[in-house]
C-alpha positions as CSV (number, residue, x, y, z in Angstrom):
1,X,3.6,15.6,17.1
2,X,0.7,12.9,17.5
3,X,-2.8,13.9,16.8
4,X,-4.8,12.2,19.6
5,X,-8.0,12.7,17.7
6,X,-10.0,9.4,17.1
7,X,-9.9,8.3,13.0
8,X,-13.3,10.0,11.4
9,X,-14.4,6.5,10.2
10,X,-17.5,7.2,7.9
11,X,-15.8,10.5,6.5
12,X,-12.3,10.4,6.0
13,X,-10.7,7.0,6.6
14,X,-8.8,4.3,5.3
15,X,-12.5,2.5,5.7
16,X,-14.0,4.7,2.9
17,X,-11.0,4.3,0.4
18,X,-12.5,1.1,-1.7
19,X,-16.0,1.8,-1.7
20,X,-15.6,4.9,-2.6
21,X,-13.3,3.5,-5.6
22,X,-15.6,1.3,-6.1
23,X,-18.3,4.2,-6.5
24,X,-17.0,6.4,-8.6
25,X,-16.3,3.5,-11.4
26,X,-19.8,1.6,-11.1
27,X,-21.7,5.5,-11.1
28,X,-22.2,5.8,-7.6
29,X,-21.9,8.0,-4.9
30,X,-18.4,8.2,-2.9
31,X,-17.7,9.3,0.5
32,X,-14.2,10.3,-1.1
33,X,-13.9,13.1,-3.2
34,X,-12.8,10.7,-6.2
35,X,-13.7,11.8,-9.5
36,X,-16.4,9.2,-11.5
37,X,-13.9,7.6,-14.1
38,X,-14.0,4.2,-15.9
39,X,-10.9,2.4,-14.3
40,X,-9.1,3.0,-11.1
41,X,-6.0,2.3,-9.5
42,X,-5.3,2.5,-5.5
43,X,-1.9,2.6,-4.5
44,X,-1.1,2.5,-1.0
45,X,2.3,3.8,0.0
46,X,3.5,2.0,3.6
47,X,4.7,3.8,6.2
48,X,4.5,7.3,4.2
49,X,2.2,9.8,6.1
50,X,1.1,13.1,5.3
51,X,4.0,15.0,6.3
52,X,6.6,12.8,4.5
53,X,4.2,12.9,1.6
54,X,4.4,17.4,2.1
55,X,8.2,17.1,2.6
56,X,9.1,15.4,-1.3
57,X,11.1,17.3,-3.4
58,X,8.9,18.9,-6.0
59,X,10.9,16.7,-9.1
60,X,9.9,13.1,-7.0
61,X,7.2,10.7,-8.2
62,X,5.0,10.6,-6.0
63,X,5.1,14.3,-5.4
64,X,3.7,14.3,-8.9
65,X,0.8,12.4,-8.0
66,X,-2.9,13.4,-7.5
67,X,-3.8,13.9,-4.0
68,X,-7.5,13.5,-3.5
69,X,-7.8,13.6,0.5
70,X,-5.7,12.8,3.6
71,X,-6.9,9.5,5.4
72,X,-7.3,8.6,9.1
73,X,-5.6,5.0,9.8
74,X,-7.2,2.6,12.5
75,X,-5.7,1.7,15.4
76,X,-3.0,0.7,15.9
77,X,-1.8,2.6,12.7
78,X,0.4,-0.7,11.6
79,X,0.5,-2.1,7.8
80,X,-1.8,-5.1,9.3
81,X,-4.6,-3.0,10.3
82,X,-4.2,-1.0,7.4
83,X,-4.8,-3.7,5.3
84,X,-7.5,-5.0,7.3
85,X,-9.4,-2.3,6.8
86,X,-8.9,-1.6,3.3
87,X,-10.6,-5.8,2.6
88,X,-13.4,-5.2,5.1
């Protein structure tokens, strides 16, 4: 079922992802709850969303991977304005 809920931009967005990144390698403070670390590695997935990401078998490689929070997308939720907003 859609969510018809506006994205939470300033909280939990796509927005927040690289500055937060960003923030916990140069000491600062993230919106994100990303651990502070020396070296960092985003990996955005297309077209997986949360419940795809839940439905993984348990032995999968991504279901392996450390899930720090789920992210509202922009609108229209498309790999174009995903990566829009990811630069910006």
């Amino acid at each position: 079922m859609i969510d018809p809920r506006p994205p939470r931009f300033g909280g939990a967005s796509l927005a927040e992802l690289m500055p937060s990144a960003l923030a916990a390698v140069t000491g600062g403070s993230p919106v994100l709850p990303v651990p502070r670390c020396d070296a960092l590695c985003v990996l955005l997935v297309d077209g997986l969303g949360t419940a795809a990401l839940e439905s993984l078998p348990a032995g999968s490689a991504l279901a392996g991977m450390t899930r720090l929070a789920d992210l509202d997308a922009g609108f229209p939720a498309t790999t174009a304005t995903s990566l829009s907003t990811l630069g910006t």
